[in-house]
N, C-alpha and C positions, 0 to 999 in steps of 0.2 A: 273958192270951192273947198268944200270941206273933204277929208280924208276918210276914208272906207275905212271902219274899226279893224274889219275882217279882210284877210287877203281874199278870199274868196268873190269878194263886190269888189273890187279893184278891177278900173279898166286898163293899168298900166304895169307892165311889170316891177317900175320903179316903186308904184302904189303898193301892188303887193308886197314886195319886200320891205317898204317901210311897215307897214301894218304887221306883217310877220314879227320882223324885227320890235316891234311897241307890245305887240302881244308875247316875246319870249324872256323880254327883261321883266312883264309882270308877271310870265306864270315862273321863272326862276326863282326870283324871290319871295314869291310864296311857298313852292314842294321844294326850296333848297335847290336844283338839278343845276347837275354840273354837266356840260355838253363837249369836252375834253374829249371821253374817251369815243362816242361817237363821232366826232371833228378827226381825228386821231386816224377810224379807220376808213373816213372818207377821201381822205388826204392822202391812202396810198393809191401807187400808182404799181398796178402790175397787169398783164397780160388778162386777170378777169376782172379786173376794178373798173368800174366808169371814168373816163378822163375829161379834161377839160378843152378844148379845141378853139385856134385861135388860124388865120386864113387870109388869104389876100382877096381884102376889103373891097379893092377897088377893081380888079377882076367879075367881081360878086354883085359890083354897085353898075355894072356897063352892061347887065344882062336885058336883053329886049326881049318881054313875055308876047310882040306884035304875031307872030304864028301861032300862039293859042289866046289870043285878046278874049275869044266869047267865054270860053271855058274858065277862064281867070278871072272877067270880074264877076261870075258867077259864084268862086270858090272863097272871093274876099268879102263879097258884100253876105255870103252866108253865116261865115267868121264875125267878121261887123257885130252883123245880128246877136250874137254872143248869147245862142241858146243855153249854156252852162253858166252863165253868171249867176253866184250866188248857192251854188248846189256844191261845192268845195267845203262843207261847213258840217259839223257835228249837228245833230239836231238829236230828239227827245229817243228815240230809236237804238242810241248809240251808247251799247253797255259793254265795259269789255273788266275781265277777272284776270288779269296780269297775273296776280299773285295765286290764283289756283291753275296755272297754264303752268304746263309741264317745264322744266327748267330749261332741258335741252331744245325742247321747241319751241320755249321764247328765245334763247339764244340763236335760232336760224332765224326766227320771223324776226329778230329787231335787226339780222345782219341785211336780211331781203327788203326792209324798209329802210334804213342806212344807204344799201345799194340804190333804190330808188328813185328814194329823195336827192343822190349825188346825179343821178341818171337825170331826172327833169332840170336841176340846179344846174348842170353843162351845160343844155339845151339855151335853157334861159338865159346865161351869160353869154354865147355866142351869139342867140339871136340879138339881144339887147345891144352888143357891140356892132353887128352890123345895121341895126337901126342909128345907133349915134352915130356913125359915120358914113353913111349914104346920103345919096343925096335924090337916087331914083327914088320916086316914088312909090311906084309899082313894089319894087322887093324892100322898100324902109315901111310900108303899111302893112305889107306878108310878115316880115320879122318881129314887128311892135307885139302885131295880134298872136303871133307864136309866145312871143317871151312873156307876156302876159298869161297863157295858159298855162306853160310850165311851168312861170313863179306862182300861180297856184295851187295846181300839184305840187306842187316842194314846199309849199307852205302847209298844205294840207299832212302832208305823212309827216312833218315837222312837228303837227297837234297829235297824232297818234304815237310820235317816240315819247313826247314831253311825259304822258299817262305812264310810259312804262319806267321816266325818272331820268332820261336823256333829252339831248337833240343834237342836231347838225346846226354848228355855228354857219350860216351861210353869209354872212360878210367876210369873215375870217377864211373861206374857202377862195373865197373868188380873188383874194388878194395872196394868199399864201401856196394854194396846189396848182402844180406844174403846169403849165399850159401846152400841148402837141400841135407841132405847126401840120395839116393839110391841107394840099392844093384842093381849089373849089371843086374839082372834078370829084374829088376825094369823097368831097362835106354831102356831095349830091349824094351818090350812092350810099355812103355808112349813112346820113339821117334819111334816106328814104325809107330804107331798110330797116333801120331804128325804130322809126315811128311805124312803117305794117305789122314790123314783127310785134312792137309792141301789143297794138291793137288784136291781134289775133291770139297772145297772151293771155289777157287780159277778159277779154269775148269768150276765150274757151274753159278759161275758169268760172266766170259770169254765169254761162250756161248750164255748167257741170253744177254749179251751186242750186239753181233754181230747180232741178231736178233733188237734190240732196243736203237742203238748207240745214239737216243736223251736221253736215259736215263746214259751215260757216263759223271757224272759230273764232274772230273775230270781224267786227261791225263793220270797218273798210272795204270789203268785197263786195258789201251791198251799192258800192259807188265807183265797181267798175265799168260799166255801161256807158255812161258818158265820159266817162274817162277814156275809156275805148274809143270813143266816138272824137275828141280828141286827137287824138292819136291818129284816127286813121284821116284826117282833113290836114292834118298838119303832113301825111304822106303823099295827100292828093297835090297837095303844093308843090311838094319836089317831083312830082309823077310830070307834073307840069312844067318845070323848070329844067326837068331831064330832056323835055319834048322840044324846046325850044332848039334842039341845036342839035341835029341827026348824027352829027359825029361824037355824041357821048355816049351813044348804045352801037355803034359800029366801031371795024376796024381793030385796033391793038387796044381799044377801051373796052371790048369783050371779055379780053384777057382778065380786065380790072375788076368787072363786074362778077367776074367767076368767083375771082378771089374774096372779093368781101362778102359776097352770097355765101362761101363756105367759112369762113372767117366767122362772119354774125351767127350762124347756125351754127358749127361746130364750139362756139363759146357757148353760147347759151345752154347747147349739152352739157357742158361742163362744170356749169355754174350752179345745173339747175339738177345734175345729180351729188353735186355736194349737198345739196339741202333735203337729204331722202324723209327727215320728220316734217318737214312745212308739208311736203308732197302727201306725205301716209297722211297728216290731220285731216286734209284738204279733203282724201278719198280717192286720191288720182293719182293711179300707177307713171311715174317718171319717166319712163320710155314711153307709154302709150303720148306721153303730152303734149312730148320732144315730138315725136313723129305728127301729131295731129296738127301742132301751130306749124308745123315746117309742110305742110300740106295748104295750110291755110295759106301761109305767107309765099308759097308757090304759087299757087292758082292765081292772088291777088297782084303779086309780082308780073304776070304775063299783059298788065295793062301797058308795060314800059320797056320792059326786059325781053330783048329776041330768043331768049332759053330759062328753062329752068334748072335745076341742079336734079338729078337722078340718085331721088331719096330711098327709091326701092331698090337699088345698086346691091346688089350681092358684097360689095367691099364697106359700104356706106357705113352699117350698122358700128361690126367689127371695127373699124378705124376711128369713129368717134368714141367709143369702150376703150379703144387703146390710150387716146387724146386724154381722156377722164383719168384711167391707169396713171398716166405720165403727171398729168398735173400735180395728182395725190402726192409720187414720187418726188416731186421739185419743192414741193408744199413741208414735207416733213424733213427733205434731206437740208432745208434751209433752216429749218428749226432745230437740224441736229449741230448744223458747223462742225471747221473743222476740216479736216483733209478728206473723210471720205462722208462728210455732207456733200462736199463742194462736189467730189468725182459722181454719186451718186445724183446730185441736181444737173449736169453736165451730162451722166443718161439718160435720165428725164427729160430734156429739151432735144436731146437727137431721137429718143423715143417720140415726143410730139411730134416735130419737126416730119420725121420718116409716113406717122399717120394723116398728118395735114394733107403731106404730097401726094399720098395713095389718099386722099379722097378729093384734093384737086382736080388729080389727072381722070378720074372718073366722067366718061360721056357726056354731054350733058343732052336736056328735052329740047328741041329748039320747037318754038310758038311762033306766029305771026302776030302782028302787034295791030293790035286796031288804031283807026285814025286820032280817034278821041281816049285820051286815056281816062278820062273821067269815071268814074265810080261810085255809089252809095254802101254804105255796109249794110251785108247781106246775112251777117250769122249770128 
């Protein structure tokens, strides 16, 4: 069987990333690029970085999907079907002016496809690990078809760094940055969450654009749609895998579910007002954004989730403002060093720390959860 040129035709995540891998030693030595300095800031690990996640396998390989059977092979054999094959790929459409893009806003946009591409490339390495070592079925054919779509996406925004004269070494990643052990309990909720919030991301920029296509700076946003789409099947898996076992949405795993619900949304605040010129080019005020995917990813959360987080919270607003304050503060007082970097980055984390808790402890919406969590995207 011959090899897919393109990651994007690849039925295997292995396929993709070979095909990646054959297509970035030839476009290197053609433009020269050297893939160091974005390798460099994929590789760190901090509090807003994407990490790499490793789990007990066999915990993860003993899960019985028999309580949602109809729902589940519904959501594989869709997958299967692999409506997105082949749509990963530049085609005639696809003009972008690196060099007339403003300096400082290609410097956010290549930081936000760096971030990315490290974000689907975790995805991908976890799933691909828990494929190689399972032996169920059921969750080694969910994980293949995952890692497969994320080693596309990572191959894809990997052809959009190459243009601007970078990329992400992703073999060199998955061998050399840190790996974070969490319990599956863990894996369930952050990539459920992962993957809605993405999708709602992703959908609300999509939208905003097709109302505003002078604001499409460049070519990749016209291929967030099925990326979205994506994203939001790869959430319906774990919406399904959450359902499997009623003690993972009750009980002191409420508590759990609080936390990384504020967790994922208070980073993404974070993240996503450090990059105030991606937001201006785009035409989409940063707080209106934050608020509207944290809406989205509410509403869509109540397929699984006994509550939602109380986004219109009189403390809400304020306490992620202060989160974003604090980051700044830890962010420069680390690049001052030094006795009063250190003291001043040591405010900054009990600054965070103090706005996290005021917006933990904040009420939350409780929802009733329907039988079926199942779902189509609707926006």
């Amino acid at each position: 069987m011959n090899k897919p040129q393109h990651s994007a035709f690849a039925e295997t995540a292995e396929d993709a990333i070979a095909a990646q891998d054959a297509t970035a030693k030839a476009e290197d030595l053609r433009l020269g690029i050297t893939s160091e300095e974005a390798t460099q800031v994929a590789m760190q690990n901090t509090l807003l970085t994407p990490r790499f996640y490793t789990t007990d396998f066999e915990e993860m390989d003993a899960i019985d999907v028999t309580p949602v059977r109809e729902d589940w092979d519904k959501l594989i054999g869709q997958m299967k079907s692999d409506p997105n094959k082949g749509h990963f790929k530049k085609n005639d459409d696809w003009v972008v002016d690196w060099e007339g893009m403003d300096p400082a806003l290609r410097a956010e946009f290549i930081d936000f496809l760096i971030s990315s591409c490290t974000a689907e490339f975790s995805g991908c390495v976890l799933y691909k690990e828990m494929k190689r070592r399972g032996s169920n079925e059921d969750i080694t054919t969910l994980f293949q078809l995952m890692a497969r779509d994320e080693a596309r996406h990572a191959g894809f925004i990997n052809d959009a760094l190459r243009e601007a004269g970078i990329r992400v070494n992703l073999g060199f990643l998955t061998q050399q940055k840190k790996y974070t052990y969490f319990r599956p309990k863990f894996i369930y909720y952050a990539t459920y969450l992962s993957e809605k919030i993405g999708y709602a991301r992703y959908i609300t920029i999509f939208r905003h654009l097709e109302k505003h296509p002078e604001h499409q700076f460049h070519p990749i946003f016209g291929w967030f749609r099925e990326w979205c789409n994506d994203e939001f099947s790869h959430g319906e898996a774990f919406a399904l895998l959450l359902k499997t076992d009623p003690k993972l949405t009750s009980g002191i795993n409420r508590y759990w579910i609080k936390f990384f619900l504020t967790a994922v949304y208070s980073t993404m605040w974070v993240r996503d007002h450090q990059r105030p010129l991606f937001h201006e080019a785009l035409g989409v005020d940063t707080t209106w954004y934050g608020q509207e995917v944290f809406a989205k990813t509410s509403e869509i959360s109540k397929q699984v989730f006994p509550f939602t987080l109380d986004i219109d919270h009189p403390r809400w607003r304020p306490n992620l403002d202060r989160m974003e304050a604090a980051s700044r503060q830890v962010a420069a007082a680390k690049k001052r060093g030094g006795i009063e970097g250190f003291v001043s980055r040591v405010a900054g984390m009990a600054k965070a720390t103090f706005a996290f808790v005021s917006l933990y402890t904040i009420p939350v919406v409780p929802n009733e959860v329907p039988e079926s969590p199942r779902m189509e995207p609707a926006y």
